[in-house]
C-alpha positions, -999 to +999 in steps of 0.1 A: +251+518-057+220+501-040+189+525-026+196+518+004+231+533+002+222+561-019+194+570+004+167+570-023+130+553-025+102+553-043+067+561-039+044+538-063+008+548-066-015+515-073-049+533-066-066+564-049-049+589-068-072+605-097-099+588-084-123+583-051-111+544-038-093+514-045-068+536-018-026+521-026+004+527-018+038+511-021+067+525-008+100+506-022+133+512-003+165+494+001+153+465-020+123+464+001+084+475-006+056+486+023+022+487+015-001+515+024-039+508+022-053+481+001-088+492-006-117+485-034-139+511-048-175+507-058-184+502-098-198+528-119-226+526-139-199+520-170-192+488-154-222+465-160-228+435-133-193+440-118-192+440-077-163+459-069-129+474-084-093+465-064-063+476-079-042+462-102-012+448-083+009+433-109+041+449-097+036+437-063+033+401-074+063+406-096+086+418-065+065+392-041+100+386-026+103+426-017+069+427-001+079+435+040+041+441+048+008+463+048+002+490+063-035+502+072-045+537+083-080+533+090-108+506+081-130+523+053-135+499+027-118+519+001-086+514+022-092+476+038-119+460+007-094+448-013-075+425+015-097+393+007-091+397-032-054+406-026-040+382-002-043+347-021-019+362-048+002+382-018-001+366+018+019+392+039+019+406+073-007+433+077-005+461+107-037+483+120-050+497+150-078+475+168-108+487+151-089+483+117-081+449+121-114+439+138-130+448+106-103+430+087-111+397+103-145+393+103-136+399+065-109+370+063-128+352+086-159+350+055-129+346+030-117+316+047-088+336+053-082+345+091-061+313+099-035+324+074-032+359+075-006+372+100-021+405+121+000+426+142-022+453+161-003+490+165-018+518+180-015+555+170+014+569+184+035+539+181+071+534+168+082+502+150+102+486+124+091+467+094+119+456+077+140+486+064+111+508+073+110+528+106+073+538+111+056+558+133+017+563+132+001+595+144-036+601+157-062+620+134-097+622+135-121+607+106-156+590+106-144+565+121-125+556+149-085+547+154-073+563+118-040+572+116-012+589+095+019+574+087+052+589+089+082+568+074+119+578+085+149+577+056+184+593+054+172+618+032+140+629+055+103+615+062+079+609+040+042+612+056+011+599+045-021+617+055-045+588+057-081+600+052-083+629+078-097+662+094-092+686+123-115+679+152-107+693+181-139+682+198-138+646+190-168+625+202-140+597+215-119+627+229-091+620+212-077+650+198-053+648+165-018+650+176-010+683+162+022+680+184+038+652+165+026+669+130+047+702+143+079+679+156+076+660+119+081+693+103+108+705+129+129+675+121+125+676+080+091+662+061+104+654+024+073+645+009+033+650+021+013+625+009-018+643+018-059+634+017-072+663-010-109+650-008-127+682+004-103+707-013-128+722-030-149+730+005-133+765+024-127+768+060-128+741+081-152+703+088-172+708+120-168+689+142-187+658+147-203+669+180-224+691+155-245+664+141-253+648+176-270+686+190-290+683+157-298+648+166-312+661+200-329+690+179-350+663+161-355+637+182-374+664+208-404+673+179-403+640+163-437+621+175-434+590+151-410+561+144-373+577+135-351+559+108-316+570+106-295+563+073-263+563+078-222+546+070-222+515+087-188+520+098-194+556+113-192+546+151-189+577+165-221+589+146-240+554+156-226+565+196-245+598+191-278+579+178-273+557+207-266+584+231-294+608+216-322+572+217-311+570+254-320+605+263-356+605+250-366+569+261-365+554+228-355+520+223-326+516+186-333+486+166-306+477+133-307+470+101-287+459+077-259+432+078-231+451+073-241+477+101-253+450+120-215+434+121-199+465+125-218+472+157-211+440+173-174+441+165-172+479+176-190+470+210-174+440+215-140+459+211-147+487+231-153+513+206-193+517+209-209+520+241-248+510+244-266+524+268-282+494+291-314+490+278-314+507+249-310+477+220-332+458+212-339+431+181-356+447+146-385+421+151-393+439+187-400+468+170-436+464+169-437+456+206-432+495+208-453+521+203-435+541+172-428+573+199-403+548+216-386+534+186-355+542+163-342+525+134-309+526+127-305+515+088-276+511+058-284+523+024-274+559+025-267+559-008-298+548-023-282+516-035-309+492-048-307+464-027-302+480+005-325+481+038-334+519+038-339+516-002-361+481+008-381+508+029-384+534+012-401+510-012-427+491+012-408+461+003-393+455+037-407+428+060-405+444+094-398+483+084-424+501+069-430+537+068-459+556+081-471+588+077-456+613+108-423+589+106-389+609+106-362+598+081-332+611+088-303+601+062-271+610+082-247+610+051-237+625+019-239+613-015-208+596-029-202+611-064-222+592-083-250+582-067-266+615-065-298+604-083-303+570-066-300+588-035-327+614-045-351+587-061-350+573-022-360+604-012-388+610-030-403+572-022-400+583+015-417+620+007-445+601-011-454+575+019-458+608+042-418+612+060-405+639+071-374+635+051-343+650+067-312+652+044-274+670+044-294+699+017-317+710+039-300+703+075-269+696+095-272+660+096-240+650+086-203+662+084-175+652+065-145+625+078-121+646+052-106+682+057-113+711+042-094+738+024-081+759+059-069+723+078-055+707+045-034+746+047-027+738+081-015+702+075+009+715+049+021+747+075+029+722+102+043+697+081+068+719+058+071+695+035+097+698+004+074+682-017+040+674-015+014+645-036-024+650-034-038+619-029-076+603-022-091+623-049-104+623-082-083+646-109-100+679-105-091+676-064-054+668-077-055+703-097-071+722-072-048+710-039-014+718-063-028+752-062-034+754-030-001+741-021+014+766-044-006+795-021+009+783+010+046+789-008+057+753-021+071+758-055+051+743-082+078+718-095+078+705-061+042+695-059+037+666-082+004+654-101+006+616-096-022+592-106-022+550-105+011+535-120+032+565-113+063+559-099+084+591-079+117+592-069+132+611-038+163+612-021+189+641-006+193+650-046+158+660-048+124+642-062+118+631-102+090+606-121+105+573-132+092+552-161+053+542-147+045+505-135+018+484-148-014+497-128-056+500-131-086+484-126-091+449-116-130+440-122-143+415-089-178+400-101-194+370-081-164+348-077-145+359-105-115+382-102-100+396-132-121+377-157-142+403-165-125+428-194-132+450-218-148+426-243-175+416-216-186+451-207-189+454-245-212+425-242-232+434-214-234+472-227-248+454-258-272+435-243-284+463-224-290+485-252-303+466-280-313+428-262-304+394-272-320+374-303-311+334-307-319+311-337-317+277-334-316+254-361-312+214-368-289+204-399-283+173-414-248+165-408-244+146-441-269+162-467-267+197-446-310+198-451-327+214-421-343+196-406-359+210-379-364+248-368-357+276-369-368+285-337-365+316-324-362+330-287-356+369-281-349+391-250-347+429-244-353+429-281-387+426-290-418+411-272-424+376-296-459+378-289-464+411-307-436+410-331-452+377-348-443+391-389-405+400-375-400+366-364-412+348-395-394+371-416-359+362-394-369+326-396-372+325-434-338+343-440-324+320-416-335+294-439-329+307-469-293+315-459-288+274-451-299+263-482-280+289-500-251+279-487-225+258-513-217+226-502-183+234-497-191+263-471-219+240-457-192+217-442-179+246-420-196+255-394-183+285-384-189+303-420-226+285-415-227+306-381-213+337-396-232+341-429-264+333-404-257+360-378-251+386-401-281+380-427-305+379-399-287+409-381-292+429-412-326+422-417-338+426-382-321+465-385-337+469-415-368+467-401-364+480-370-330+501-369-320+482-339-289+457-331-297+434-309-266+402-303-278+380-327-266+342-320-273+315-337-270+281-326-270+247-348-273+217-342-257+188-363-281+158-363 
């Protein structure tokens, strides 16, 4: 008997469960798989040189055929970042609000991509068909604009995902969550919650964002310097307020960073950011202003190294520099993480005399994700049968089960998913199946996937102990030397300094060639061998270090 006749499907986790990013989600039914999400997640500091993480979508390649579409809720990068890396191996049709997918193109459109990706744009509150799949999207608020949840109709009841969501009933955009449609779900039979379990450790409830623009007001009224304001580039609603709050105190808002840059053209340009007339101007008018009139609105809330506020912070920006009575204002709070980049930032700012303004010591920011009383409330209008904790690392996981468990859902109905887990739910009920092949998928530079476990090793090698070469000539018929060794170290040891280490390495290096039988001699690889490891085991004799030794011959 098929799935579709037994009225069965299953929910495939690919990313975002267990873990903050890389947000995935297939749902398979009648033959036939939907994709929620398709987002990257930022390396840690485990991951040496690598750019991003996207999932791992073997399966989905494997069942290309099944693939009906994607579906987006929102347009964080942890839910849309993947797309670029994703589609060359899996070119379907992708469905998202406006904002959504005008983030998604200016992505494809760098990719190379645009002209071959089909886009379908859906509002919340719409009702459609993708293949089997009978989908309806419902409004919630997060940081950014036009997120939605997803609620997907079977025989044997909906399933709902969350999205990434909160309860504001004060929205800066005015639109409310539909709490109505959330009630009707649960009237007419929720199976299984796929619910956002981010701020499950937080009690009560997210202010709203409204909260963050009166402190805006707060500190733009005894702020007498330039004001630099940190903050996610794809928060519109909190750039609106900066915008709004600029406006009413005659200051003039300049941008920088590229990716803030973009997502305030594309958010103006579709009608989701309103500018005040007169109020923008170009970064390199800044100076035409005295600093009393100007505000700089900046990426880099997370300290990241290369960023414009970190660029700042460090003098080492061309046409932002900080000055003593300047207000810095970092709208945002730290991603797990990044707690001490964020504070090194800090302190740079502190010492070039800002008044530093941060979510520890003032209301500067709140969160897009609910907290422990609305992630209740989601569950109380939903009555779902089952519930999965999604968008979290493992300890959120723990604590949301428990909190589902306080609101009355029995505890084998709440189940503990993470990436590769497969669940199973139909009229019969909800069980695991056997788990599909799922994890990390390492993007750095160009390369996608080429990047494994024997490179990190490398890199963390390198990193910890350096890099030492010999080079050597050999006779390829008598096997004499016959020029070098030469040495050329890095991270290891400053040559200059080390002058006895070196001529120690070089004479074992030597000594291990002309030891060699002749036999041995005429294979290159045991020449290589025997070389790295003599000289490896001197060098950590004399200095209890191991650095990658590599030597390199040359047959003359």
């Amino acid at each position: 008997m098929s799935e579709i006749e037994n009225g069965s499907a299953k929910i495939i986790t690919l990313g975002g469960v267990g873990e903050i990013g890389k947000n995935m989600t297939a749902i398979e039914y009648g033959g036939e798989i939907l994709i929620i999400d398709c987002g990257l997640m930022f390396p840690d500091e485990e991951l040496l040189g690598v750019d991003i993480v996207i999932p791992d979508i073997t399966y989905l390649v494997e069942n290309a055929d099944k693939v009906k579409g994607m579906l987006l809720t929102h347009g964080h990068e942890d839910h849309i970042g993947a797309i670029p890396y994703v589609l060359p191996r899996l070119n379907v049709p992708i469905w998202g609000s406006g904002l959504t997918l005008g983030l998604l193109q200016a992505k494809l459109e760098e990719h190379s991509l645009l002209d071959t990706t089909e886009l379908h744009q859906v509002e919340p509150g719409d009702r459609f068909k993708i293949g089997n799949f009978d989908v309806e999207t419902i409004r919630v608020s997060h940081s950014i604009p036009d997120g939605f949840a997803i609620a997907l109709r079977f025989p044997f009841g909906i399933i709902v995902h969350t999205g990434d969501f909160k309860f504001d009933q004060t929205p800066i955009d005015g639109k409310v969550v539909d709490f109505g449609k959330f009630t009707q779900l649960g009237l007419e039979g929720v199976s299984v919650l796929l619910s956002d379990s981010t701020n499950v450790e937080k009690p009560g409830y997210v202010p709203s964002e409204r909260v963050v623009g009166n402190k805006f007001e707060e500190i733009f009224s005894r702020s007498f310097g330039k004001i630099i304001i940190a903050t996610f580039a794809s928060n519109i609603h909190r750039m609106q307020q900066v915008y709004n709050t600029a406006d009413l105190y005659d200051r003039k808002v300049a941008v920088v960073g590229r990716s803030m840059a973009q997502n305030t053209e594309i958010a103006e340009r579709l009608g989701y950011l309103t500018i005040p007339e007169g109020v923008k101007i170009e970064l390199k008018e800044i100076s035409d202003y005295p600093p009393d009139k100007v505000v700089v609105m900046t990426t880099g809330s997370q300290g990241e190294p290369m960023s414009a506020l970190t660029r700042i912070a460090t003098n080492d920006h061309k046409l932002v520099k900080v000055q003593p009575g300047d207000t810095v204002i970092i709208s945002a709070t730290s991603i797990p993480g990044n707690e001490s980049l964020v504070m090194r930032m800090i302190n740079q700012l502190f010492k070039r005399g800002a008044d530093v303004i941060y979510d520890a010591i003032d209301f500067v920011h709140v969160s897009g994700h609910a907290n422990r009383e609305e992630l209740k409330l989601m569950l109380n209008l939903t009555k779902p049968r089952y519930t999965v904790p999604v968008h979290g690392e493992y300890r959120h996981v723990v604590k949301y089960s428990e909190l589902a468990h306080e609101t009355g859902m029995p505890k084998e109905n709440i189940f503990r998913m993470e990436a590769g887990d497969v669940l199973e739910v139909g009229a019969d009920g909800a069980s695991m199946l056997p788990r599909v092949t799922a994890g990390y998928v390492l993007v750095d530079g160009i390369g996608i996937g080429d990047v494994g476990d024997i490179v990190l090793r490398d890199r963390r090698h390198l990193a910890d102990d350096g890099i030492f070469v010999v080079i050597i000539s050999i006779d390829r018929v008598t096997g004499d030397i016959v020029a070098g060794p030469d040495v050329i170290s890095r991270g290891f040891i400053y040559m200059d300094e080390a002058e006895a280490l070196v001529e120690e390495a070089k004479q074992v290096a030597i000594e291990t060639v002309q030891g060699m039988s002749d036999e041995a001699a005429e294979e290159w690889a045991t020449v290589k061998q025997d070389l790295r490891s003599a000289v490896a085991k001197r060098l950590y004799a004399r200095t209890h270090r191991r650095p990658m030794v590599i030597p390199v011959i040359m047959e003359i």
